[in-house]
PASEBA-1860 file (N, C-alpha, C; in nm, 3 decimals):
! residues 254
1> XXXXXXXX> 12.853/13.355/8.462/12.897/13.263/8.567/12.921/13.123/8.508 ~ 12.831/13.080/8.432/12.843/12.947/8.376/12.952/12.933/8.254 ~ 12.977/13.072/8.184/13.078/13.005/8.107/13.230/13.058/8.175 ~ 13.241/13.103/8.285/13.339/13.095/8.353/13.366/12.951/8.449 ~ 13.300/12.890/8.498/13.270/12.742/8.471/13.332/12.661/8.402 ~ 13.280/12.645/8.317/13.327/12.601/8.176/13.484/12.629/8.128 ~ 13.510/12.768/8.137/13.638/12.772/8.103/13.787/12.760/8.231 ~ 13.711/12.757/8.357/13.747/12.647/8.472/13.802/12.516/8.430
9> XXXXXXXX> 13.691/12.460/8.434/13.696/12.336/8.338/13.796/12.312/8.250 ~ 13.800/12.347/8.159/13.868/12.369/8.044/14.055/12.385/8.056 ~ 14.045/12.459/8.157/14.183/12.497/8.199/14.209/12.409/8.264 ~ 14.138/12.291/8.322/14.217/12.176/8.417/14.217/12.090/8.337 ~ 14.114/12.040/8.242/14.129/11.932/8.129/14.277/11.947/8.099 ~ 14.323/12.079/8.053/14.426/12.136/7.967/14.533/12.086/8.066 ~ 14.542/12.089/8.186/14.683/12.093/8.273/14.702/11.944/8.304 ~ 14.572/11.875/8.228/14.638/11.714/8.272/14.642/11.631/8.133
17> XXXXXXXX> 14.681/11.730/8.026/14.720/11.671/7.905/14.808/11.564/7.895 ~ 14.909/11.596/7.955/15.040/11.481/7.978/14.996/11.368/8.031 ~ 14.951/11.368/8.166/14.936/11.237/8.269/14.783/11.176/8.147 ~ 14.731/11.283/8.124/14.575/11.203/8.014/14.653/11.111/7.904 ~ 14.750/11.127/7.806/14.759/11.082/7.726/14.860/10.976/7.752 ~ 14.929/10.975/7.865/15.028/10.892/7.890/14.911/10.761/7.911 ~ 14.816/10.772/7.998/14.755/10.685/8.048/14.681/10.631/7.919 ~ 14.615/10.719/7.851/14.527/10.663/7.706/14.630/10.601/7.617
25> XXXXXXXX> 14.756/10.606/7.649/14.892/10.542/7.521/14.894/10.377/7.630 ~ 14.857/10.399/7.736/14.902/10.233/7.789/14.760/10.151/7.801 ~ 14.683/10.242/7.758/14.551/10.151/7.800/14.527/10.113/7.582 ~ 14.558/10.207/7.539/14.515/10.171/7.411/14.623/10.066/7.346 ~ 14.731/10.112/7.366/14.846/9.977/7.292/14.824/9.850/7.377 ~ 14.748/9.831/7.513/14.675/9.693/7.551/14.560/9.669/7.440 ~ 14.474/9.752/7.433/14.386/9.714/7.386/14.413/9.695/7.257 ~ 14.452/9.697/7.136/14.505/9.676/7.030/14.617/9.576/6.972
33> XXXXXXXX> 14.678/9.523/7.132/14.786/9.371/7.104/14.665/9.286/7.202 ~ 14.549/9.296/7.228/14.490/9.153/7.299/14.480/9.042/7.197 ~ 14.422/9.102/7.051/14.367/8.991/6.938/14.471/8.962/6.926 ~ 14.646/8.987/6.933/14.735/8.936/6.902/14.804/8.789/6.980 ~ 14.770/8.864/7.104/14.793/8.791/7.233/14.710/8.654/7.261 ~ 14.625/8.645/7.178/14.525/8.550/7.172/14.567/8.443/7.032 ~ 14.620/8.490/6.966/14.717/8.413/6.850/14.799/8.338/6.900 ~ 14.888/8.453/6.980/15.011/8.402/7.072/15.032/8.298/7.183
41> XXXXXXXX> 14.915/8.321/7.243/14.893/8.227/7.331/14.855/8.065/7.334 ~ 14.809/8.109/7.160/14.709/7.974/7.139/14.814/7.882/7.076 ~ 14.935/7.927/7.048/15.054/7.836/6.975/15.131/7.822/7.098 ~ 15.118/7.887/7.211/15.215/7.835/7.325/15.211/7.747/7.422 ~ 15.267/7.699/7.485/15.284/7.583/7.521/15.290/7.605/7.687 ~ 15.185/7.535/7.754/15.136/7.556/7.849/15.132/7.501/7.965 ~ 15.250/7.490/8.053/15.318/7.429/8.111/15.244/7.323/8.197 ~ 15.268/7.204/8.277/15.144/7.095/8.290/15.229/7.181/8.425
49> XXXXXXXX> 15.303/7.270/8.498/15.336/7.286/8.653/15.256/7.420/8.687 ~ 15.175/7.463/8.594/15.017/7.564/8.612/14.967/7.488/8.726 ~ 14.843/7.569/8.796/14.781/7.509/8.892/14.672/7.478/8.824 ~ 14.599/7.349/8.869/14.505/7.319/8.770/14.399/7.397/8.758 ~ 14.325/7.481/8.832/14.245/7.581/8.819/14.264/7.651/8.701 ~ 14.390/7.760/8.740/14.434/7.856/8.597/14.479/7.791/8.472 ~ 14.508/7.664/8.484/14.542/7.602/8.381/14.396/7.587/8.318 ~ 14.275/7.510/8.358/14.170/7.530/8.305/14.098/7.656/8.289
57> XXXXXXXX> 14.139/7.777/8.320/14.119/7.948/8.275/14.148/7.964/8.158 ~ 14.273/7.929/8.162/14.375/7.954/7.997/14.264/7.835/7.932 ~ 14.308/7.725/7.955/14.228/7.658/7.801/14.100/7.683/7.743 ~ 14.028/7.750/7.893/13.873/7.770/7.869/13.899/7.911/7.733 ~ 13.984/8.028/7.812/13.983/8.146/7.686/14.022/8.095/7.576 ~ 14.104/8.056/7.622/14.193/8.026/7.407/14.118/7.927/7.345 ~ 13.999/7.864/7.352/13.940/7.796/7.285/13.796/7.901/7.251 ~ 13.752/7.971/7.306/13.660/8.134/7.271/13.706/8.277/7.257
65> XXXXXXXX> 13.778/8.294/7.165/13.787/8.411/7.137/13.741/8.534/7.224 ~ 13.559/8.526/7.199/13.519/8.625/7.255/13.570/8.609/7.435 ~ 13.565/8.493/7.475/13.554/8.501/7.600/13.713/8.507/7.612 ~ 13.810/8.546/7.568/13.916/8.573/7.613/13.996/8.745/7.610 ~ 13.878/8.825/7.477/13.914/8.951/7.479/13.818/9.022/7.606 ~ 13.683/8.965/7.639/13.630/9.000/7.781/13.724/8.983/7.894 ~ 13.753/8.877/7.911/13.838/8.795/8.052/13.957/8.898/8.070 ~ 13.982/8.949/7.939/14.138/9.012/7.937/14.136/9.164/7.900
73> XXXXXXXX> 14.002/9.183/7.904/13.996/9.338/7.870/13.899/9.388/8.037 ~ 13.788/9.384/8.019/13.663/9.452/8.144/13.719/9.360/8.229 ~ 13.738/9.224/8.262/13.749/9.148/8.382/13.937/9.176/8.450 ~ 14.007/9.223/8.343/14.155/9.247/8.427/14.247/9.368/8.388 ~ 14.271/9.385/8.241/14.360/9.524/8.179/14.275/9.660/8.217 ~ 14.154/9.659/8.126/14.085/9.781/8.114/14.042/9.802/8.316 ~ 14.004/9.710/8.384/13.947/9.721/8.533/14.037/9.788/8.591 ~ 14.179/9.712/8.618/14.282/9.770/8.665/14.331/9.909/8.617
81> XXXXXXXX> 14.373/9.903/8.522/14.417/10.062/8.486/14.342/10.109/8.514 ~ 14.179/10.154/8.500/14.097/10.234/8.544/14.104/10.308/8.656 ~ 14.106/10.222/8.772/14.115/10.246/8.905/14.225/10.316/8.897 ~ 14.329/10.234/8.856/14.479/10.321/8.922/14.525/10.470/8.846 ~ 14.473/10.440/8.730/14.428/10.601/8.682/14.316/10.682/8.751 ~ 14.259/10.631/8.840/14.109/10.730/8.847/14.219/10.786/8.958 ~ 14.282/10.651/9.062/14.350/10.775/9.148/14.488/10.848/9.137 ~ 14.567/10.828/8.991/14.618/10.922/8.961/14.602/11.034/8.937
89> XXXXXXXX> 14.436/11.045/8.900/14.369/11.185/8.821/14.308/11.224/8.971 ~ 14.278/11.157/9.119/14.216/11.209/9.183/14.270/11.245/9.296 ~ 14.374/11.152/9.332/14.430/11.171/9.488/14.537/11.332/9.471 ~ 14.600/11.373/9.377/14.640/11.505/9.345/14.546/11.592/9.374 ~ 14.439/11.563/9.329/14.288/11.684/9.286/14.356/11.847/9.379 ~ 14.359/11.806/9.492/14.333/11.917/9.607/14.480/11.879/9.694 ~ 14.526/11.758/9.745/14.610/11.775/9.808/14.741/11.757/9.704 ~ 14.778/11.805/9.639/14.922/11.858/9.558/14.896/12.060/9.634
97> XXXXXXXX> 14.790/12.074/9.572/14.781/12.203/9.571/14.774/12.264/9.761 ~ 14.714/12.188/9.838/14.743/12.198/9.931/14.929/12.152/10.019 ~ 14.970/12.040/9.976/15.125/12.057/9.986/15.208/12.156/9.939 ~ 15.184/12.189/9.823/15.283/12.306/9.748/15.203/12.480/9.845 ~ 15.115/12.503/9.847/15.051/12.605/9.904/14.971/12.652/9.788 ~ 14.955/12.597/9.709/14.903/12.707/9.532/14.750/12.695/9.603 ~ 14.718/12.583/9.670/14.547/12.604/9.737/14.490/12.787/9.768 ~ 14.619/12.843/9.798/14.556/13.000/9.853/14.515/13.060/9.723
105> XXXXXXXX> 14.602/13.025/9.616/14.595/13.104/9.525/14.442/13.075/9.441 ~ 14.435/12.936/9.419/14.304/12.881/9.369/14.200/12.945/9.422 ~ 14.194/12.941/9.504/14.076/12.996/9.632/14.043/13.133/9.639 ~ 14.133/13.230/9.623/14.110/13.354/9.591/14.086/13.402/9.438 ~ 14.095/13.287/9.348/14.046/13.337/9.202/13.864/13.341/9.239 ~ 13.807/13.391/9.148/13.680/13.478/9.156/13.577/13.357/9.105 ~ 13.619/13.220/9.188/13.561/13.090/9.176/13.496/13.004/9.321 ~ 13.363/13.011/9.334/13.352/12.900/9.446/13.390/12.842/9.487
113> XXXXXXXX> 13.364/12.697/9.587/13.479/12.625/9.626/13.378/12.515/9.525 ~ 13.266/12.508/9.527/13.158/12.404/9.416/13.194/12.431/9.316 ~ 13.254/12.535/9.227/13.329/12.513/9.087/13.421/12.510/9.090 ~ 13.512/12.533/9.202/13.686/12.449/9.205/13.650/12.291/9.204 ~ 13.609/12.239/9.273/13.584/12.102/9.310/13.499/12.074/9.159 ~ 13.389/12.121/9.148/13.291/12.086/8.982/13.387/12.060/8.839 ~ 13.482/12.190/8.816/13.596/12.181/8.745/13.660/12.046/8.751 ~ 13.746/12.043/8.857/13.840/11.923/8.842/13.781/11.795/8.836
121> XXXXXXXX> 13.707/11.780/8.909/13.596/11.640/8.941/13.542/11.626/8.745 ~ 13.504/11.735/8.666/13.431/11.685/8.596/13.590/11.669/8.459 ~ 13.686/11.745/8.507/13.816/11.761/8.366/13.833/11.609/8.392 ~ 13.857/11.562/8.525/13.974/11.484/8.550/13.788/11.313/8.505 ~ 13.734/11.341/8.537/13.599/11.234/8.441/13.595/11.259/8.316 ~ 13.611/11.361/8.254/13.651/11.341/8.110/13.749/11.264/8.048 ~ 13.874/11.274/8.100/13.960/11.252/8.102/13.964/11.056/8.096 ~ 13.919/11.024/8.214/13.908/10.900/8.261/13.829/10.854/8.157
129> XXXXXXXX> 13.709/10.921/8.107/13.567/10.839/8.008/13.648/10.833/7.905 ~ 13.786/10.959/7.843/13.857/10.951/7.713/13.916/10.814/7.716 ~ 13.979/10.786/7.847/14.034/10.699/7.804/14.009/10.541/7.779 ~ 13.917/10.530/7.865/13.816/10.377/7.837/13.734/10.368/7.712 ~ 13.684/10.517/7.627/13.610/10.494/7.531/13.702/10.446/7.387 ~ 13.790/10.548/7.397/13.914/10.549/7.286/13.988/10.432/7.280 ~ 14.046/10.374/7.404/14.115/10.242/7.429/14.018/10.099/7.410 ~ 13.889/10.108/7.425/13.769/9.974/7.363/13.792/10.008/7.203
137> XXXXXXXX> 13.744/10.098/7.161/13.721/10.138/7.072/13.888/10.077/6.962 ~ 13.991/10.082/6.979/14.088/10.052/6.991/14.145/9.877/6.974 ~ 14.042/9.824/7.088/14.001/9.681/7.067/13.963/9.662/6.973 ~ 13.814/9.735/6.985/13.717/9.667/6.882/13.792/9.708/6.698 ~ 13.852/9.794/6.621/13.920/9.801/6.567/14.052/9.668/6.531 ~ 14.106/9.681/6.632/14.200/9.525/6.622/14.154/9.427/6.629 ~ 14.040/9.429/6.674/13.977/9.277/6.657/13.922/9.262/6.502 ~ 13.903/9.350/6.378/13.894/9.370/6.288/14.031/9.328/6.188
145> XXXXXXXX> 14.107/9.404/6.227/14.225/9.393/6.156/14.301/9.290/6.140 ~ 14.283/9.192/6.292/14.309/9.027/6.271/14.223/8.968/6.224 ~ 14.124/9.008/6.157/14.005/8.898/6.085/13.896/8.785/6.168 ~ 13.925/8.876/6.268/13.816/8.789/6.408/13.742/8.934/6.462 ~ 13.636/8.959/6.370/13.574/9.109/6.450/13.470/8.987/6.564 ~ 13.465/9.102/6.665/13.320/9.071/6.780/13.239/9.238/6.730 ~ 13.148/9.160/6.692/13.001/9.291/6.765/13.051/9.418/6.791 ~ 13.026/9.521/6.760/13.052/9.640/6.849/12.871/9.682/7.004
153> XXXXXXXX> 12.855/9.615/6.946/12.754/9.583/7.066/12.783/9.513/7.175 ~ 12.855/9.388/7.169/12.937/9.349/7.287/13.053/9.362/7.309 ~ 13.149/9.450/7.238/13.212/9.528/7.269/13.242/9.611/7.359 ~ 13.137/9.707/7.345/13.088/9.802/7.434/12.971/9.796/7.543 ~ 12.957/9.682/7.576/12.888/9.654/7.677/12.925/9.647/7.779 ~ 13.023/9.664/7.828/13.103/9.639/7.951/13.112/9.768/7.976 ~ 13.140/9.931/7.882/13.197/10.031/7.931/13.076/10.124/8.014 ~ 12.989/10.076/7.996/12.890/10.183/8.163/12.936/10.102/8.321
161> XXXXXXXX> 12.959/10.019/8.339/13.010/9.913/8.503/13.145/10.005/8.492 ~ 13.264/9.996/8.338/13.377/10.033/8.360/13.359/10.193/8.430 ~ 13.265/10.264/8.357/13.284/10.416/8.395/13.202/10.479/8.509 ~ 13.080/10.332/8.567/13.062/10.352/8.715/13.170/10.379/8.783 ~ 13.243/10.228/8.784/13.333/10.179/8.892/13.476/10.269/8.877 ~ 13.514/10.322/8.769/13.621/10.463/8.766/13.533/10.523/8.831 ~ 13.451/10.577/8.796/13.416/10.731/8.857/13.390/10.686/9.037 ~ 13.349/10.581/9.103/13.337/10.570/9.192/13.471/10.598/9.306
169> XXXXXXXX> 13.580/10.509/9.209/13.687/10.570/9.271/13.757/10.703/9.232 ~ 13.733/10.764/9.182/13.759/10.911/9.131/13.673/10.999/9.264 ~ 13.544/10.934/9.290/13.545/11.048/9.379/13.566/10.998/9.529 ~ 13.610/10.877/9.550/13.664/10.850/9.677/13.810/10.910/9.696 ~ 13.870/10.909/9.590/13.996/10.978/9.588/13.995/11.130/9.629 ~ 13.885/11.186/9.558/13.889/11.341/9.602/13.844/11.386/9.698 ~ 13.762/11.263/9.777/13.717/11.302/9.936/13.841/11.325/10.033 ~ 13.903/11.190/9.984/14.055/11.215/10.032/14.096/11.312/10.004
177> XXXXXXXX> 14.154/11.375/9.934/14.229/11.476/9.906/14.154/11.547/9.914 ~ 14.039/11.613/9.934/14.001/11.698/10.056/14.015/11.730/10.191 ~ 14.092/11.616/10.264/14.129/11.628/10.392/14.243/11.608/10.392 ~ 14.376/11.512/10.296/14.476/11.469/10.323/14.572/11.573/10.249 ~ 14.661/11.625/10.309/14.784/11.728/10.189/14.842/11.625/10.148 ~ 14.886/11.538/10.144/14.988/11.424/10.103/14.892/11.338/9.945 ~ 14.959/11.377/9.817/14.847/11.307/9.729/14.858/11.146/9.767 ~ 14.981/11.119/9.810/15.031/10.975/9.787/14.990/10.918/9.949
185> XXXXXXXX> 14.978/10.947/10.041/14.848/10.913/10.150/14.740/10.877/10.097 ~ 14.674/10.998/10.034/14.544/11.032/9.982/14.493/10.896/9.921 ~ 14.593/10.851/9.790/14.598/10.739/9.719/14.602/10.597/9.789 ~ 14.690/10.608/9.844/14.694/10.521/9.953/14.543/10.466/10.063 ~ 14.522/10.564/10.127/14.385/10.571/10.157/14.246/10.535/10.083 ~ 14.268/10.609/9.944/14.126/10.560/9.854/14.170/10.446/9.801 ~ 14.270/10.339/9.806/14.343/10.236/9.769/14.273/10.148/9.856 ~ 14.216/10.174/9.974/14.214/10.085/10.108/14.051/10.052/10.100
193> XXXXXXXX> 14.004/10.168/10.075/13.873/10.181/10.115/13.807/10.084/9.951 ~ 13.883/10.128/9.822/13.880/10.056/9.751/13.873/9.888/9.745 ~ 13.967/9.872/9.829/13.998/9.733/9.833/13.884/9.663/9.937 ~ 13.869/9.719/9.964/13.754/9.672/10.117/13.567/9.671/10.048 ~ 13.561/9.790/9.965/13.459/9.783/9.890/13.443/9.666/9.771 ~ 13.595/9.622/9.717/13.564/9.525/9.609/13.602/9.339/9.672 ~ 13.632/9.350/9.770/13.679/9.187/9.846/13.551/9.136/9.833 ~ 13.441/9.117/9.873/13.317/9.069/9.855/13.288/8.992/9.721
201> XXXXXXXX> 13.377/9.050/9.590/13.346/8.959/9.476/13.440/8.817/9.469 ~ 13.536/8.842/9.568/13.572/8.703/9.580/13.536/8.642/9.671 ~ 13.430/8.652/9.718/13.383/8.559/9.851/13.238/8.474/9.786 ~ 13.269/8.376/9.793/13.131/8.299/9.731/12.978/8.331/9.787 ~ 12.899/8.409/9.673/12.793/8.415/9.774/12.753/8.595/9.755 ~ 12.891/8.637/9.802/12.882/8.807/9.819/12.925/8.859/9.687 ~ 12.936/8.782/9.583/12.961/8.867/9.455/12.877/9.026/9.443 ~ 12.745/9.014/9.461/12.660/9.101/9.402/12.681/9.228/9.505
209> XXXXXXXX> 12.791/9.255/9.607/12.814/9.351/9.695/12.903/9.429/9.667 ~ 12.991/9.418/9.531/13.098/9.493/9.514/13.107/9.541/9.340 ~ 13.176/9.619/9.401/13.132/9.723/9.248/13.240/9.655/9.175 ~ 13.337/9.567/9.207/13.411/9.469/9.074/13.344/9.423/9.005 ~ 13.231/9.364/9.051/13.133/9.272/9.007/13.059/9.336/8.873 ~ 13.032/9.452/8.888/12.973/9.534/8.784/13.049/9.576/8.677 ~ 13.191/9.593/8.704/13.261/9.655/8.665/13.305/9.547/8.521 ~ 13.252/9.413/8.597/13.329/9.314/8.489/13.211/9.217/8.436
217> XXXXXXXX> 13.098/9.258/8.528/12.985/9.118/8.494/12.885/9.111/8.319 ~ 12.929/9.225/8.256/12.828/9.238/8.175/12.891/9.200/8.073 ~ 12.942/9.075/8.098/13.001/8.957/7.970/12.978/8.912/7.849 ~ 13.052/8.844/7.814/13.022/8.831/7.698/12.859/8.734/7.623 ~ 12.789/8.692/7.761/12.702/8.580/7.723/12.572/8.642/7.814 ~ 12.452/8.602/7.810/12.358/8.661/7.880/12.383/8.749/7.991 ~ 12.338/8.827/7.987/12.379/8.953/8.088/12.275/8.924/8.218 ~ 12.245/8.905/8.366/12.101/8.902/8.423/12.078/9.040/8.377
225> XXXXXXXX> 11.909/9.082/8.442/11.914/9.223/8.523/12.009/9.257/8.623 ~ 11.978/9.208/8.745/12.036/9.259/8.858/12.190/9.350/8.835 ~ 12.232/9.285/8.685/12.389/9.342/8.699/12.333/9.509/8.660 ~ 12.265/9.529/8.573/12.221/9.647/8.532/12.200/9.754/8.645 ~ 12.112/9.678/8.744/12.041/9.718/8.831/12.162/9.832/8.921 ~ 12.253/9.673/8.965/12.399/9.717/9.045/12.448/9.835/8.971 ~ 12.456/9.842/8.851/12.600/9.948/8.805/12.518/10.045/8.816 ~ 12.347/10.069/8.802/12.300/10.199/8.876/12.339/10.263/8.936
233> XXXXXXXX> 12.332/10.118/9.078/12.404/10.171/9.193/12.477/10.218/9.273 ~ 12.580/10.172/9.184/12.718/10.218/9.183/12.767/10.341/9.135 ~ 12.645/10.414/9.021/12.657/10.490/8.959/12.566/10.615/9.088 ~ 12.513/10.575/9.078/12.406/10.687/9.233/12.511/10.693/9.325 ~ 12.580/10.625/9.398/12.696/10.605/9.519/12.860/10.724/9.479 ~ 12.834/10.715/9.332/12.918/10.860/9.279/12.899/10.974/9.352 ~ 12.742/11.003/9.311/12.732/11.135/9.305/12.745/11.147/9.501 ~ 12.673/11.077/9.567/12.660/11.051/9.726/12.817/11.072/9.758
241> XXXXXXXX> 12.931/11.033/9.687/13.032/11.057/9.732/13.133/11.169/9.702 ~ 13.080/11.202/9.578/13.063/11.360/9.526/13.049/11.483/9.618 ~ 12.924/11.419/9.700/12.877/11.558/9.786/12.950/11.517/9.909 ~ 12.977/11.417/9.955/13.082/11.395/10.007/13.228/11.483/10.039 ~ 13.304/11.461/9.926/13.361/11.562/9.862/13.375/11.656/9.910 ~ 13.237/11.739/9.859/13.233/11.857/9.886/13.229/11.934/9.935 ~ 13.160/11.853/10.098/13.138/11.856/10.192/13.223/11.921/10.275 ~ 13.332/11.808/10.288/13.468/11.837/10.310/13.574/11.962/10.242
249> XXXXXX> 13.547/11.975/10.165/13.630/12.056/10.088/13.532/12.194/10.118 ~ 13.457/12.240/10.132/13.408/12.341/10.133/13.404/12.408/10.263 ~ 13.414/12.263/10.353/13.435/12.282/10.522/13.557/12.280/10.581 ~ 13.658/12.313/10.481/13.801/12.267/10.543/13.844/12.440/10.539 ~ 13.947/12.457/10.625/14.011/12.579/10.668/14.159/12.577/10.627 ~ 14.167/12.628/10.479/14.303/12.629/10.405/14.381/12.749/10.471
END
């Protein structure tokens, strides 16, 4: 039973080879022109019709290195793609297969509906962890090759918040697409609920309520606890939405 599982598994990793590597080719050629971009930036000329806020953003990075491959990697490139890959890899999960009809066919292979759902949920998190580990990793490399290495310790300090806050929306996506046939609803939908879960980090005060916050807080300079604490949490609120999920999907009448 378990290594039929496994080779479940295996066979969905396999069917999202394309959309996997497309996404690991745009997250890694970011991560590998930032040290460049930080050259680039620092010889350019910086218009005085900026608003003075972002104008003091920019001068603050380009005068710290480190604090400009953070600001521009966990706090905006690596955050964003994440998400919008988690619900490329998730809002499909179930409703493609439910639009096209292939759901009957899935369903009658000699598989649960907890290892249909276990399968994809865990190919399509592989998938997502490939690509945040390979694409830092990627950084931290180019930050070598321009002769400005950082740490591989703070490097990689940011990627447990990053692979909470993917996986969090990875499985809000597949709750959706447990109920929605439409993937691009689906997306749409875990887009919303997304956005409503992370508004709180821009509200003064409510930072510590949204899983952005985690996703980006474990910076380049003293870390608190509490952030640790949060990406726990965020990380427990997975699995809660996991069974979620499953819930649905196991209770639905294909």
């Amino acid at each position: 039973m378990r290594n039929r599982f496994w080779a479940l598994t295996k066979k969905e990793f396999s069917s999202a080879w394309l959309k996997g590597l497309i996404c690991l080719a745009i997250a890694l050629v970011t991560g590998i022109t930032l040290p460049y971009a930080f050259h680039w930036l620092g010889g350019l000329y910086l218009p005085s019709q900026l608003p003075g806020s972002l104008r003091q953003a920019l001068d603050a990075q380009l005068q710290n290195y480190t604090l400009f491959l953070w600001s521009n990697w966990y706090g905006k490139n690596l955050l964003q793609y994440m998400l919008v890959f988690a619900l490329i890899f998730g809002a499909p999960s179930l409703a493609s297969e439910a639009a096209t009809g292939s759901i009957g066919y899935t369903l009658s292979r000699p598989f649960s509906r907890k290892q249909v759902l276990g399968a994809k949920f865990l190919a399509s998190g592989a998938w997502l962890s490939l690509i945040a580990v390979i694409s830092t990793l990627g950084l931290g490399v180019a930050t070598w090759l321009y002769h400005q290495p950082v740490g591989w310790g703070l490097i990689l300090r940011g990627l447990p918040g990053t692979l909470a806050g993917t996986l969090l929306a990875l499985a809000i996506s597949f709750a959706f697409s447990a109920v929605v046939d439409d993937s691009i609803k689906a997306a749409i939908f875990s887009l919303a609920v997304l956005a409503a879960l992370g508004w709180p980090a821009f509200v003064p005060g409510w930072a510590r309520f949204s899983y952005l916050t985690y996703m980006a807080a474990a910076g380049p300079f003293a870390v608190p606890l509490w952030v640790w604490w949060g990406t726990g949490a965020v990380a427990a609120s997975v699995v809660l939405l996991y069974l979620l999920a499953l819930k649905l999907f196991v209770g639905r009448d294909y």
